[in-house]
Each structure stands twice: as C-alpha cells, then as structure tokens.
C-alpha positions in Angstrom: 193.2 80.6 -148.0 190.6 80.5 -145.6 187.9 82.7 -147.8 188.7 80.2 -151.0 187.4 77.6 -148.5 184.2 79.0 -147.4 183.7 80.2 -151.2 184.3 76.7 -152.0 181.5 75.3 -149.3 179.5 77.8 -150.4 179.5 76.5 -153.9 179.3 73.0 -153.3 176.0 73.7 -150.9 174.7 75.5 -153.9 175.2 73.0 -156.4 173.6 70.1 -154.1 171.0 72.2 -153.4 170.4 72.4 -157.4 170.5 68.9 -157.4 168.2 67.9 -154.9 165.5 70.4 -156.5 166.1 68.6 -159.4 165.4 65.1 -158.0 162.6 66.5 -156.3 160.9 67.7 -159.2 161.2 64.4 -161.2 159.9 62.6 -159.1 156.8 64.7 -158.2 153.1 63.8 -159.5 153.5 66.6 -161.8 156.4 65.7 -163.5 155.1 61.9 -164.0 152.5 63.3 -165.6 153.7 65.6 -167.7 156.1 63.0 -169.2 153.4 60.1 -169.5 150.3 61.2 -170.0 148.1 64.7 -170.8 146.3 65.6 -167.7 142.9 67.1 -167.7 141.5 69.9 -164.5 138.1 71.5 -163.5 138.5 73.9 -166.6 139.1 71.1 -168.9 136.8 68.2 -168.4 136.4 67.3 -172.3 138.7 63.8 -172.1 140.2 62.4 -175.6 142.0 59.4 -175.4 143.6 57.5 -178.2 144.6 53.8 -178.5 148.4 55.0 -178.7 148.7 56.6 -175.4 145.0 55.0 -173.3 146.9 57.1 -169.9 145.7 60.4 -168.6 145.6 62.2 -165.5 143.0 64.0 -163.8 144.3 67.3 -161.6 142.2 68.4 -158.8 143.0 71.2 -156.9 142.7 70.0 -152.7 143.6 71.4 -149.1 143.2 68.5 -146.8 144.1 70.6 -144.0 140.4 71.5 -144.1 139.1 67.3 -144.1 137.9 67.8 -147.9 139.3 65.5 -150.7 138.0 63.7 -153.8 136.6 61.1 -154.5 136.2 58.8 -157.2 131.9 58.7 -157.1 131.6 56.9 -160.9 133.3 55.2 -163.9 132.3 52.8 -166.0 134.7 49.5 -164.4 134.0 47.3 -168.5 136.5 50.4 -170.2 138.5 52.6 -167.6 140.2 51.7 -164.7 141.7 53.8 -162.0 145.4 53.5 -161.8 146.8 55.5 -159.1 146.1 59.0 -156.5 148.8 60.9 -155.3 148.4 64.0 -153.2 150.9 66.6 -153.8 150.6 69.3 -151.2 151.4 72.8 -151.9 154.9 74.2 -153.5 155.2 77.2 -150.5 155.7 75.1 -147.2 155.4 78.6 -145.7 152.1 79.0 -146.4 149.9 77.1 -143.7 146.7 75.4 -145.5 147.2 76.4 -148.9 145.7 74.1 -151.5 147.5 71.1 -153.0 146.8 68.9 -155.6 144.9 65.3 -156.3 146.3 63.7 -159.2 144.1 60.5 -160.7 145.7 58.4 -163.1 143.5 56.3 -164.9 143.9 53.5 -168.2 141.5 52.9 -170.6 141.0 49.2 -171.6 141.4 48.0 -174.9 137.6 47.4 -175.3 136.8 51.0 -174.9 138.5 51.3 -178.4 136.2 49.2 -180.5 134.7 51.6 -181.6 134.9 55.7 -180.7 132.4 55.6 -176.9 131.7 58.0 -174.6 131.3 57.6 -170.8 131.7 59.8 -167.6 133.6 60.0 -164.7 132.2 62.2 -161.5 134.4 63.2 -158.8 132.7 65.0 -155.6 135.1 66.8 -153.4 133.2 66.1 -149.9 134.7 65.8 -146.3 133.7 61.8 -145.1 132.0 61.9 -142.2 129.4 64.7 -143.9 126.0 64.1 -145.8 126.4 64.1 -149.7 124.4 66.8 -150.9 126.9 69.0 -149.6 129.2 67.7 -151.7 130.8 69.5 -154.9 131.1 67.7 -157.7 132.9 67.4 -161.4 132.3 65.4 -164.3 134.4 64.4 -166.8 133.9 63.1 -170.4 136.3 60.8 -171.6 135.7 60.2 -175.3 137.9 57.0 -177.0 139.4 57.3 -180.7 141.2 54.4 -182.3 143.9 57.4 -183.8 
C-alpha cells in the first residue's frame, strides 16, 4: 500500500511538473512571438512586412550580467513604432552569465503601406555609462508590401 502511494506522489509531481513547463513556455517572449509575428536576428536583418500581419519581432542575443544591452539608436517614428522589449534570460539557470535574449516587437503603421518603402532600423549593443564608438551595432531593413 504504502509503495502505491509514493508511486502515486511520484506521478502527480511529474505531471505538474509537465504542466508548469508548459505554462512556462507559453507565456515566454519566444512563444509570443512565434505565434504572432515572424521574428528577424543578427543573421537575418532583411525585414518584409505585409499589410496582413504589420507585427515582427527583432531577436537579439544579450548577457546583462556583463552591463551590455540594446538599444533602439533609429527608426523612422511617421511608419514603425516600437511596441514592446522583453528580456528573456538564458534557458540553463545553471549556467552563471550565459547570454539571453532581447526581443523588440515593433508595428508598422498603415502609411508605411502606401506604397512598397524602405527604411532602417539600427540597434547598438553598448553598456550606458560608456562612449559610443565602442558600441556594436546592427541594422535592419524593413521593406513594406501591400500583399
């Protein structure tokens, strides 16, 4: 009887366990973005955006245990507008100042799809209290299509 009860505990433990993971995952910047909108990283700067879905999401990789995050240097404000930034710090807890992740969401106006535009976005990954030239930066193209 007794080893039916711990096996049962056991089980139950597991299966909340499973749940929680679950929860945790959709709810995580990753997830959101993966159901809403196409995200875009260092190795993928090229930016479409159609009038049908005018979301996407910028990935930056980030260790703020170092003082170094990103920020947003230049947009044009008349066509996209920053939405929301979430840190998501790394997946292994165990491992002490591993990289996480910046994720930018942004929305293109309604303007912007007039007619197909280009414009740029520039992201420098800096520390705040240091000089700018230091500073590494990306740049993004975000290109607008009515389709």
């Amino acid at each position: 009887m007794r080893t039916i009860k711990l096996m049962i505990t056991i089980l139950f433990l597991l299966f909340m366990a499973n749940v929680a993971a679950a929860e945790t995952a959709a709810t995580s910047p990753a997830a959101n973005a993966q159901q809403t909108a196409t995200f875009y990283t260092e190795n993928k700067t090229a930016i479409i955006v159609t009038a049908d879905h005018p979301e996407f999401v910028v990935k930056l990789q980030s260790n703020r245990s170092t003082g170094y995050s990103w920020f947003l240097r230049a947009y044009d404000t008349n066509f996209i507008k920053p939405v929301k930034h979430v840190y998501e710090a790394a997946a292994n807890k165990k491992l002490m100042g591993a990289p996480g992740y910046e994720w930018w969401t942004f929305h293109v106006k309604p303007a912007a799809f007039a007619v197909p535009m280009q414009t740029l976005i520039r992201f420098v990954y800096a520390r705040p209290w240091e000089a700018d030239q230091q500073a590494k930066q990306i740049v993004f193209s975000v290109s607008t299509n009515k389709h």
